[in-house]
C-alpha positions as CSV (number, residue, x, y, z in Angstrom):
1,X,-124.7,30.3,-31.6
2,X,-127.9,32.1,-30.8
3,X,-127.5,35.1,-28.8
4,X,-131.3,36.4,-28.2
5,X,-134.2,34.0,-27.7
6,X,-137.3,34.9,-30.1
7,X,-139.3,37.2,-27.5
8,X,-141.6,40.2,-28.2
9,X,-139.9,43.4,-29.4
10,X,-141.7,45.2,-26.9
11,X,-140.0,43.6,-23.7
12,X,-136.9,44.0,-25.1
13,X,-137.3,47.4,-25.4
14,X,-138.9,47.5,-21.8
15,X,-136.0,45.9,-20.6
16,X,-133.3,47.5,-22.3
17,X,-135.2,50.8,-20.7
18,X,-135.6,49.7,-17.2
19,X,-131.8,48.8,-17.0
20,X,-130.6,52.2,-18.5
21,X,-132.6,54.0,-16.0
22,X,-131.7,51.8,-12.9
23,X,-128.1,51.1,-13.4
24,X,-125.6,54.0,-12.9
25,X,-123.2,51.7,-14.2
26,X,-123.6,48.4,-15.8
27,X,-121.4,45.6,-14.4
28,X,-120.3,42.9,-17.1
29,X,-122.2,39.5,-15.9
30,X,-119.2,37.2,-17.2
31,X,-116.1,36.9,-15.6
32,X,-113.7,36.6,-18.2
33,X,-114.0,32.9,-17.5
34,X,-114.1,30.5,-20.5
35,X,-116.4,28.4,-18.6
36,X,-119.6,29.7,-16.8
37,X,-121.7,27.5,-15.8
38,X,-124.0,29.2,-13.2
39,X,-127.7,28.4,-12.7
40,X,-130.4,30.3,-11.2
41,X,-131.4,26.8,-9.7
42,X,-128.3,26.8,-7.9
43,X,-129.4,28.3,-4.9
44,X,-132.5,26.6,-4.7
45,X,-131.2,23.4,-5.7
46,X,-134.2,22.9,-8.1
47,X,-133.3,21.5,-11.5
48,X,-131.8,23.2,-14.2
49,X,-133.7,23.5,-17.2
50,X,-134.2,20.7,-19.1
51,X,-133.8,21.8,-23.0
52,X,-137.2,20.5,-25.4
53,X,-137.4,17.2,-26.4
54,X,-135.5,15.6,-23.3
55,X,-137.1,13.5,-20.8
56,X,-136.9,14.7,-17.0
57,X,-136.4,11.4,-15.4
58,X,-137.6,10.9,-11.4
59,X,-134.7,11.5,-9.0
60,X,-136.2,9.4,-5.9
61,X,-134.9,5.2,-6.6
62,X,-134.1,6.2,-10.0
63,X,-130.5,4.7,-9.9
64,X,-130.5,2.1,-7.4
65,X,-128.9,-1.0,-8.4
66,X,-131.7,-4.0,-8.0
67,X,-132.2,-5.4,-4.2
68,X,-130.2,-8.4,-3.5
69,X,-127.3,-7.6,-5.5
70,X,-124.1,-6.5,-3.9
71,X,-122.7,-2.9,-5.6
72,X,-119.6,-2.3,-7.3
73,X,-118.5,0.0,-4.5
74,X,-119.5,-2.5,-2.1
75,X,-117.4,-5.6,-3.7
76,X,-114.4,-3.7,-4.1
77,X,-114.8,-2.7,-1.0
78,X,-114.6,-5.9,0.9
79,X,-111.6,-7.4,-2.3
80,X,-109.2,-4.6,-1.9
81,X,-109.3,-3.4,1.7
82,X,-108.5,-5.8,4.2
83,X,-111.2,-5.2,7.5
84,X,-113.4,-2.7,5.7
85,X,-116.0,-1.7,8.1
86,X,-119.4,0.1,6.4
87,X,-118.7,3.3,8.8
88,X,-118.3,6.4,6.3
89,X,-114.9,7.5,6.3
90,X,-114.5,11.6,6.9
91,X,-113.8,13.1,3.5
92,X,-110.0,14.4,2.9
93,X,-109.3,17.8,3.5
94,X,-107.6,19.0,0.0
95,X,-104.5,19.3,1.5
96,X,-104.0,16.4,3.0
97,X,-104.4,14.9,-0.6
98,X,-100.9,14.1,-2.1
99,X,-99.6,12.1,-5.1
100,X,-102.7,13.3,-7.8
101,X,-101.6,13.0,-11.3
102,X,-103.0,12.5,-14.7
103,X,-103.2,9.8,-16.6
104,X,-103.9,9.0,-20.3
105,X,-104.9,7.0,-23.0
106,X,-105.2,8.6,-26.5
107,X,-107.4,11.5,-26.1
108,X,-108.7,10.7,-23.1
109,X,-107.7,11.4,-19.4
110,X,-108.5,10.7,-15.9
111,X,-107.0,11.7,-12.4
112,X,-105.7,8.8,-10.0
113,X,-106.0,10.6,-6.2
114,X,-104.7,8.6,-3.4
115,X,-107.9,8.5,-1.1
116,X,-110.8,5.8,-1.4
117,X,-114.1,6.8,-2.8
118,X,-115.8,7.3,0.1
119,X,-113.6,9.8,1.3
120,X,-113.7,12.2,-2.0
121,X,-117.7,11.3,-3.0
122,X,-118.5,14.5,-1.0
123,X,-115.6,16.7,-2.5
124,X,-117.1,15.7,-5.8
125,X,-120.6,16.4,-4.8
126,X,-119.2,20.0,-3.2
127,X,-116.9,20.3,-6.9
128,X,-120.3,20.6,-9.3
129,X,-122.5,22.5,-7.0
130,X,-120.1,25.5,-7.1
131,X,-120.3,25.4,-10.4
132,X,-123.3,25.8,-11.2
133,X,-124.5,22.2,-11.5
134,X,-127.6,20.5,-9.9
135,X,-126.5,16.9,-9.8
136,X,-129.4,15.2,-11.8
137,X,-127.7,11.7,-10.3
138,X,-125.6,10.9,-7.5
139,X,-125.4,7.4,-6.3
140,X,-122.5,6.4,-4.2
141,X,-123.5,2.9,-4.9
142,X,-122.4,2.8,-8.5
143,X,-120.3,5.5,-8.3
144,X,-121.6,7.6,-10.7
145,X,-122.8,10.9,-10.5
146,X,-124.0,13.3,-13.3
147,X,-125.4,17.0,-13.7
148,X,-128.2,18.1,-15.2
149,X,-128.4,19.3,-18.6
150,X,-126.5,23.6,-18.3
151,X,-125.4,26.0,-20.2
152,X,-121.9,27.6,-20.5
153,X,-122.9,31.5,-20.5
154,X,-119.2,32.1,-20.7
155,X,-119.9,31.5,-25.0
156,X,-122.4,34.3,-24.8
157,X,-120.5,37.6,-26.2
158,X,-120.3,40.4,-23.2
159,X,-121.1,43.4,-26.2
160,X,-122.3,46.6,-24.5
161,X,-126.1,45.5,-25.6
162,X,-125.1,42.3,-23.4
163,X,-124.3,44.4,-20.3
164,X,-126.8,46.0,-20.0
165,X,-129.9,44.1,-21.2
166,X,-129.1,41.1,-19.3
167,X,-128.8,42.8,-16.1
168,X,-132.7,42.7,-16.8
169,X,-133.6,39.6,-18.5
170,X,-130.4,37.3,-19.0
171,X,-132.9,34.5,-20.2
172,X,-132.9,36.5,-23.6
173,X,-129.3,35.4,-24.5
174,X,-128.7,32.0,-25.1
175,X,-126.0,29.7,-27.1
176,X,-128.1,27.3,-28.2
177,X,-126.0,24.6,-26.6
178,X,-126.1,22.6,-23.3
179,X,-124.0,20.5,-21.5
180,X,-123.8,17.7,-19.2
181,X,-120.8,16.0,-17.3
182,X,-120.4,12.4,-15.5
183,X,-118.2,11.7,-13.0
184,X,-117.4,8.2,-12.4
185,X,-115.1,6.2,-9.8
186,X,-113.0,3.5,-9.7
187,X,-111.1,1.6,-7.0
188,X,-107.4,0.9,-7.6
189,X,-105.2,-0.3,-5.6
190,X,-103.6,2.7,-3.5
191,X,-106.4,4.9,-4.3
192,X,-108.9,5.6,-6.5
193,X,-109.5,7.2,-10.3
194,X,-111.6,10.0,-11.6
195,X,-113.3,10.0,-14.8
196,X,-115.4,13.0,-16.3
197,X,-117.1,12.7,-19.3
198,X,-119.0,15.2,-21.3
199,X,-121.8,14.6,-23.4
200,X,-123.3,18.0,-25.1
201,X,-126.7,19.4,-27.3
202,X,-127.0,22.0,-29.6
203,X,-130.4,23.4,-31.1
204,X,-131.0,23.7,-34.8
205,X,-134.1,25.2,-37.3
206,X,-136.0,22.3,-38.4
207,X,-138.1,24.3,-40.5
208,X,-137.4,26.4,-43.6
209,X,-138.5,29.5,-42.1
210,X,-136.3,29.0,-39.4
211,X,-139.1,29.5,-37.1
212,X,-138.8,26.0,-35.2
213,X,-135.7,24.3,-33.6
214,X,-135.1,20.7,-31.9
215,X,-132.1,19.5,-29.8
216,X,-129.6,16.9,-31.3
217,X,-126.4,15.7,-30.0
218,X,-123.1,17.1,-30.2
219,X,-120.0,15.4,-30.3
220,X,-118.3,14.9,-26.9
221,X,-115.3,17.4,-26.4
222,X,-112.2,15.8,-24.7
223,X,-110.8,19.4,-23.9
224,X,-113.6,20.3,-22.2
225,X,-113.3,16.8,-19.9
226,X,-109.4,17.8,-19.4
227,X,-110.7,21.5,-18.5
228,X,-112.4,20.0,-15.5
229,X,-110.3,17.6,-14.5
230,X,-107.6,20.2,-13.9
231,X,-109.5,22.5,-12.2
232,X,-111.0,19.3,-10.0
233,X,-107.3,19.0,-9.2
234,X,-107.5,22.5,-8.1
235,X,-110.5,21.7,-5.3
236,X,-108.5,18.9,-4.1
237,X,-105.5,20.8,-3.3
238,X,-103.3,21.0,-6.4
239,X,-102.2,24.4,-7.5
240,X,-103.3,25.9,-10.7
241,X,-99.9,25.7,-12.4
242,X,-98.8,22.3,-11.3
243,X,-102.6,21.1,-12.3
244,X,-102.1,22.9,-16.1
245,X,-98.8,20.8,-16.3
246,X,-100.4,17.7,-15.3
247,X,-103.1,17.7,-17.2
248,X,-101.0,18.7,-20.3
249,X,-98.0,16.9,-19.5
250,X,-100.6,13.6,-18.7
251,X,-98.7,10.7,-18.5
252,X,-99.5,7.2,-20.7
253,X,-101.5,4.6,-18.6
254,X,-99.9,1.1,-18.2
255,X,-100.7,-0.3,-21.5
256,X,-101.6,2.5,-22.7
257,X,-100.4,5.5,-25.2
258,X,-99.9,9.3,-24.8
259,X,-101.1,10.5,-28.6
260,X,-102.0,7.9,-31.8
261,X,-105.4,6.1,-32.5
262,X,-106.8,4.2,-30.0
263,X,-107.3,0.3,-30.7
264,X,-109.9,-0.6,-32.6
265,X,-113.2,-2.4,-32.4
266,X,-115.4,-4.6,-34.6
267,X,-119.2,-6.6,-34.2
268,X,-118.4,-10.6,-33.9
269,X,-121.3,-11.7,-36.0
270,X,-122.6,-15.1,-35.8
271,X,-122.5,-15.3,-31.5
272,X,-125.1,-16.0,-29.4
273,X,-125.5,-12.8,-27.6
274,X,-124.5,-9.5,-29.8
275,X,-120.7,-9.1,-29.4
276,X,-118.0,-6.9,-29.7
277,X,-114.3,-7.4,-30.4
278,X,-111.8,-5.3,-29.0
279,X,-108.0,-5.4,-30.1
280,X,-107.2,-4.3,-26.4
281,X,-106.0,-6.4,-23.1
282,X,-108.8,-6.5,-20.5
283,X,-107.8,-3.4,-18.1
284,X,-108.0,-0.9,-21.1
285,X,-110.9,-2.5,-22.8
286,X,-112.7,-2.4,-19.4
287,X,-111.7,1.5,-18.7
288,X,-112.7,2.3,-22.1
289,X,-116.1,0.5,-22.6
290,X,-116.8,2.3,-19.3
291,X,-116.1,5.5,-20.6
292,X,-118.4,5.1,-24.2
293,X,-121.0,3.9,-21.7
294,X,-120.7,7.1,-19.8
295,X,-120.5,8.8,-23.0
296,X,-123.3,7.3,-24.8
297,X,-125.7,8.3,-21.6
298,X,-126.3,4.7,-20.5
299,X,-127.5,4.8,-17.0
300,X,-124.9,2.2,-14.7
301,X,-126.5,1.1,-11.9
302,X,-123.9,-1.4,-11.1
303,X,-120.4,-2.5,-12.1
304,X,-118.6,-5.4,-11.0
305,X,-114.8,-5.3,-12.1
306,X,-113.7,-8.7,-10.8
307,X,-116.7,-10.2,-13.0
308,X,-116.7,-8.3,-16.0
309,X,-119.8,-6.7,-15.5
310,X,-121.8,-3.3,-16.5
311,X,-125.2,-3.4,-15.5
312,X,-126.7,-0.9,-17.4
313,X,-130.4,0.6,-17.8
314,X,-132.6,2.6,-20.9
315,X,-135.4,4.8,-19.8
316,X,-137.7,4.8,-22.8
317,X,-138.3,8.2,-23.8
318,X,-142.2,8.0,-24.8
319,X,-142.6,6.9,-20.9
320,X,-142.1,10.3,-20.1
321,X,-144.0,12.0,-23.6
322,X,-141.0,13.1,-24.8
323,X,-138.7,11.8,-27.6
324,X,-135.2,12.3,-26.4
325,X,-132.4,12.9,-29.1
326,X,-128.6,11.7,-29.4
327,X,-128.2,8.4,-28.1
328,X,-131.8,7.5,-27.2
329,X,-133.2,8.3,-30.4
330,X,-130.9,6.3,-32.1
331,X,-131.2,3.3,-29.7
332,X,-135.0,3.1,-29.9
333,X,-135.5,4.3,-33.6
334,X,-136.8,1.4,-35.5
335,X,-136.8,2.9,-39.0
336,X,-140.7,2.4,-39.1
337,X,-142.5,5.2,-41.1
338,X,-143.3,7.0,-38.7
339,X,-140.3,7.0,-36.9
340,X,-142.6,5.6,-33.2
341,X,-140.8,4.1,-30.8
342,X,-141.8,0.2,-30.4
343,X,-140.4,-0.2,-26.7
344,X,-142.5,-0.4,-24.0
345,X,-140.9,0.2,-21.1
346,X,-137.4,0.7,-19.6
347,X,-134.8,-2.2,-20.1
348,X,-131.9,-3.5,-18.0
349,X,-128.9,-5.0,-19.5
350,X,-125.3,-6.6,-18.7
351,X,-122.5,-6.1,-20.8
352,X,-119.9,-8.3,-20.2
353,X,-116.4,-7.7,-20.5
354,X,-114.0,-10.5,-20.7
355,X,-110.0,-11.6,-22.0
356,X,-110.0,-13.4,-25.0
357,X,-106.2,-13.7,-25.7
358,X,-104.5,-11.0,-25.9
359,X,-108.2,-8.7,-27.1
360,X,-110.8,-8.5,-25.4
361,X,-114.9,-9.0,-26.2
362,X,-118.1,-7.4,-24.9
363,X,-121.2,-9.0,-25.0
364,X,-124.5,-8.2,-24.6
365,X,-127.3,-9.7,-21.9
366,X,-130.5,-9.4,-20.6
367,X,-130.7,-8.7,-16.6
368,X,-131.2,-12.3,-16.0
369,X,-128.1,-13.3,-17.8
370,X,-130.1,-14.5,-21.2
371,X,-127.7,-13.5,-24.3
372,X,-129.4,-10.2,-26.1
373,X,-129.0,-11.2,-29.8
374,X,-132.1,-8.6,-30.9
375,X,-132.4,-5.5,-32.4
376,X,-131.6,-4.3,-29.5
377,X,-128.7,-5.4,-28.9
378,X,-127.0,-5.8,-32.1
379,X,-127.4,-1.6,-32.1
380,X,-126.0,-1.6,-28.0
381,X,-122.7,-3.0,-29.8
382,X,-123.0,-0.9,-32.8
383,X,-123.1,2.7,-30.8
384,X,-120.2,0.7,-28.8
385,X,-118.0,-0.3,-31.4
386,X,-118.6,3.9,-33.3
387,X,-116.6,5.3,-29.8
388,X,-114.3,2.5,-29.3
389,X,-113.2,2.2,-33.3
């Protein structure tokens, strides 16, 4: 953990002067909190920094799903609620929500909340702003949204050198980590579930003299995604000590299992489009290739339960002049010598999900429903199959 960013010694020593001599007394900046995720963006709603080496992708159109298509949101919609009308139903006051609970599978959980999507979009909208969070997506349509890349000053130790210097110049501490969370929704019958995921950077010396430092990817931290969804309970009414026993107490999904392995996973070679096997029935293999999607920062445009479908996009990183790292370096590494990326422009995939007995397969295809046997996607079902194994 870094706690002072390389600066000058001299405006350290300006600022550590200026506070001594304005501050009577020096107010710690944390609040005892284990999670701090305030952003001077926040009031301006500007984005939060974007760490080096990541690519700042457009916010205007960037996640609509392709004209002519009908949503996710839209489908289920019109399947599971009998004379849906397109008006925007007023979002629930929390405490008019009632039955909430936590579900699991394995190490990972999600909140079932009896209220349609529509009517808690704008609590979860309301739940990251005051947090801190700029929401870097936020389409209703595929009901996903995400933050922006932050940084959990809560890890930053509050020493007396911490008080009072950063009253002055707080951008001199850092942990050398950031984080980002994606919400995504699904409609069930009688309401709808929650999913966060978390998907998290750290920066490390690339050089010998520990002079230079790059961002890679951190593994994802389930606690951190069960810390949010109990205090997301908390915003929509729950109180804290019934949402700490949900969230700890979290109940096994149908089909599914409250501690062990999860099922695993394995490439089908020899098929026409790259395919995976998954030793699951279809409701838990769907759930979970939804979440290592989420995890693996693919960008859903659409889903489409009833047909098995993910439609899912890569922004090439070398459109924007930046090499991106995690996930997207891996995707559209080649192994050439020099380590360029060969893709010339953003891609849009479906992965289908479908029963196969009692397991389940995923399979790979272009956006015109052509199988995706390439490189490509033979490493889409490989960075699949390492988070469902």
């Amino acid at each position: 953990m870094r706690q002072l960013n390389r600066s000058s010694t001299a405006l350290a020593v300006l600022a550590l002067m200026t506070a001594l001599a304005g501050c009577s007394s020096v107010e710690g900046l944390m609040s005892g909190d284990k999670i701090d995720y305030r952003s001077k963006s926040k009031q301006s709603q500007s984005p939060l920094e974007v760490p080096p080496d990541l690519t700042q992708l457009a916010r205007e159109g960037r996640y609509q799903a392709p004209s002519g298509s009908i949503s996710a949101t839209d489908y289920q919609a019109t399947s599971n609620v009998p004379g849906a009308t397109n008006a925007a139903p007023e979002a629930v006051a929390p405490q008019a929500i009632g039955d909430m609970r936590v579900l699991r599978d394995g190490n990972q959980r999600w909140l079932f909340v009896p209220a349609t999507p529509e009517q808690l979009w704008p609590q979860l909208q309301q739940f990251w702003q005051e947090r801190g969070f700029v929401l870097a997506m936020d389409s209703p349509q595929a009901g996903v949204m995400e933050t922006d890349w932050a940084e959990n000053r809560a890890k930053i130790n509050d020493d007396i050198i911490r008080r009072t210097l950063g009253r002055v110049l707080d951008s001199l501490y850092s942990t050398g980590e950031r984080d980002k969370f994606r919400t995504r929704v699904e409609r069930v019958n009688g309401g709808t579930e929650i999913f966060i995921t978390h998907r998290g950077l750290e920066e490390v010396y690339v050089s010998r003299e520990r002079d230079q430092t790059n961002w890679t990817a951190r593994a994802s931290d389930p606690d951190l995604e069960a810390e949010f969804l109990q205090r997301l309970m908390v915003k929509l009414g729950a109180d804290q000590a019934r949402a700490s026993t949900a969230v700890a107490g979290a109940a096994a999904a149908p089909g599914g299992t409250a501690g062990g392995p999860p099922a695993r996973a394995r490439i089908v070679p020899g098929q026409a489009a790259a395919t995976l096997q998954i030793d699951d029935n279809f409701d838990r293999s769907w759930r979970r290739v939804g979440l290592a999607l989420d995890r693996g920062g693919f960008t859903v445009e659409d889903r489409d339960r009833a047909g098995g479908l993910y439609y899912v996009r890569y922004a090439d990183p070398k459109m924007a002049g930046r090499e991106e790292p995690g996930f997207f370096g891996k995707l559209f590494s080649f192994g050439d010598d020099k380590g360029k990326n060969t893709l010339t422009g953003p891609g849009r995939y479906r992965i289908n999900v479908k029963a196969d007995g009692e397991r389940t397969v995923a399979a790979v295809y272009t956006s015109d429903g052509r199988p995706e046997n390439g490189e490509i996607g033979q490493r889409i079902v490989r960075l699949l199959a390492e988070d469902l194994k």
